[in-house]
C-alpha positions in Angstrom: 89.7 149.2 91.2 86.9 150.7 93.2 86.0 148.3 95.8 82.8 149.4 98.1 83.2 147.9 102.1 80.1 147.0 103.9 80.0 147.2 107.6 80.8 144.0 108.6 84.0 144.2 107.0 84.8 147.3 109.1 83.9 145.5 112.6 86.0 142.3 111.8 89.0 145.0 111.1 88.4 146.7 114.0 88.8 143.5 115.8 91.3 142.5 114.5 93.9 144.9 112.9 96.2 142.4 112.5 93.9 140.2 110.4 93.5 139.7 107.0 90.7 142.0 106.2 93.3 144.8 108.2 95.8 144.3 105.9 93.4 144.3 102.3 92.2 147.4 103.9 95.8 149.1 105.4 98.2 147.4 102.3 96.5 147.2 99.4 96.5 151.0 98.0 98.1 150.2 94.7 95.3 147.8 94.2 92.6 148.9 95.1 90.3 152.2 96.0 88.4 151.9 98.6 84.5 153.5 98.9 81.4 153.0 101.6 78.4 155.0 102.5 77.7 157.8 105.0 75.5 155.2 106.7 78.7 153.1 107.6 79.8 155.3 110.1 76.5 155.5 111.6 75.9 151.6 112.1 79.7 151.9 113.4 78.6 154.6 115.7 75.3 153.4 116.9 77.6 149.5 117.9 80.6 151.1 119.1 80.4 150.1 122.8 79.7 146.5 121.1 82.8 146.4 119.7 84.7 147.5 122.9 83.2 144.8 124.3 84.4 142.0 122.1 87.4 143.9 121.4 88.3 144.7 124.9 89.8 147.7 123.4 90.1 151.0 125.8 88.0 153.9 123.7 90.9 155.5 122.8 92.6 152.4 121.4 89.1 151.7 119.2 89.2 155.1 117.9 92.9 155.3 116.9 92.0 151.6 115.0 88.7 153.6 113.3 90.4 156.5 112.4 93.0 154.0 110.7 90.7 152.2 109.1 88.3 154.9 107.7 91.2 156.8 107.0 91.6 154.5 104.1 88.2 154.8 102.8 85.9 157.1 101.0 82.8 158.5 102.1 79.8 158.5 100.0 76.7 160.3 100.8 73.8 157.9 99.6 72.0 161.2 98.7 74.4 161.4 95.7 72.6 158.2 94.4 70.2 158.6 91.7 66.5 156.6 92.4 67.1 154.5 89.6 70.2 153.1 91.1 68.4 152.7 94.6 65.8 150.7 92.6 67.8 148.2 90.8 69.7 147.5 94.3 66.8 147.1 96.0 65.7 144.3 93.4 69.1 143.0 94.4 68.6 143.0 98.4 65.1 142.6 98.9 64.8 139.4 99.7 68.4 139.0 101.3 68.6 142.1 103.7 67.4 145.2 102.7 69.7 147.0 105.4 72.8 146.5 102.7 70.4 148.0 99.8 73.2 151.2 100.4 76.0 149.3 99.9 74.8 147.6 96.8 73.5 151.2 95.7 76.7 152.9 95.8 78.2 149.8 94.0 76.0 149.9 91.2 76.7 154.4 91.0 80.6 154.1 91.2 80.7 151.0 88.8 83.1 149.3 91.3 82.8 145.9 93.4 80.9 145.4 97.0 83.4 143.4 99.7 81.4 141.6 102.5 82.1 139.2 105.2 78.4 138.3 105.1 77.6 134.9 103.6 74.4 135.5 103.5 74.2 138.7 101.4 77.4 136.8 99.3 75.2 134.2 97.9 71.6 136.0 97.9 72.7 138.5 95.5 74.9 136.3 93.5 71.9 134.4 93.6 69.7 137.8 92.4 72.4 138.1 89.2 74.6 140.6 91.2 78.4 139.8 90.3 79.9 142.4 91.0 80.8 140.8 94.9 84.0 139.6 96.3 84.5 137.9 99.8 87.3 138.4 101.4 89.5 135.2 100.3 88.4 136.4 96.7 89.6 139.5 96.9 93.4 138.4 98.8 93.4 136.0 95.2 92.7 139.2 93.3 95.4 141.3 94.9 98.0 138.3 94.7 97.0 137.9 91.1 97.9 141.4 90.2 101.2 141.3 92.4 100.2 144.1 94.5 101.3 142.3 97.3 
């Protein structure tokens, strides 16, 4: 299953590896195939001394758990996305946060499933008619369910 990560999934796994969202995103390869946009590693990028902060990770430590993590995802670029597609996401974000309008984009190309930590975007696209979402409890259930762990 193709399963699209937003940035906020990416900072709670980079603070903390040994969390849940770590091991969906370090254990779960029979399960599921994971995708996120070029603009991922930017965000991560442009809030990396951010997360040493909070983490209270050296550099080096924060860029061995990034390279980890990303390690087990796919890069997209959002170039690859045809307008239509960026046009129906955008019905789906705009009045939740346009800023994930990438995420949902890429969703909608690939035909897989958007993971988020944010509540917000959760419930404003479910809200919108977007189903294709799972928060992270949903998606430990789903793995469970299909014994991959």
């Amino acid at each position: 299953m193709k399963i699209i990560v937003d940035t906020n999934i990416i900072f709670s796994a980079l603070l903390n590896t040994n969390g849940t969202i770590g091991d969906l995103l370090m254990n779960s390869g029979k399960a599921f195939d994971f995708y996120s946009c070029d603009y991922m590693r930017y965000e991560i990028q442009n809030h990396w001394k951010k997360l040493q902060k909070i983490s209270k990770l050296s550099d080096k430590e924060l860029s061995d758990s990034y390279f980890q993590i990303t390690s087990r995802i796919h890069f997209i670029n959002e170039s690859l996305i045809p307008g239509e597609i960026w046009h129906k996401a955008k019905n789906y974000t705009k009045d939740v946060d346009i800023d994930d309008t990438d995420f949902v984009a890429l969703t909608i190309h690939l035909k897989g499933s958007l993971w988020t930590g944010d509540k917000e975007l959760y419930t404003g696209i479910k809200a919108a008619g977007f189903k294709r979402i799972f928060n992270t409890e949903e998606l430990k259930a789903y793995r469970k369910e299909r014994n991959y762990r």
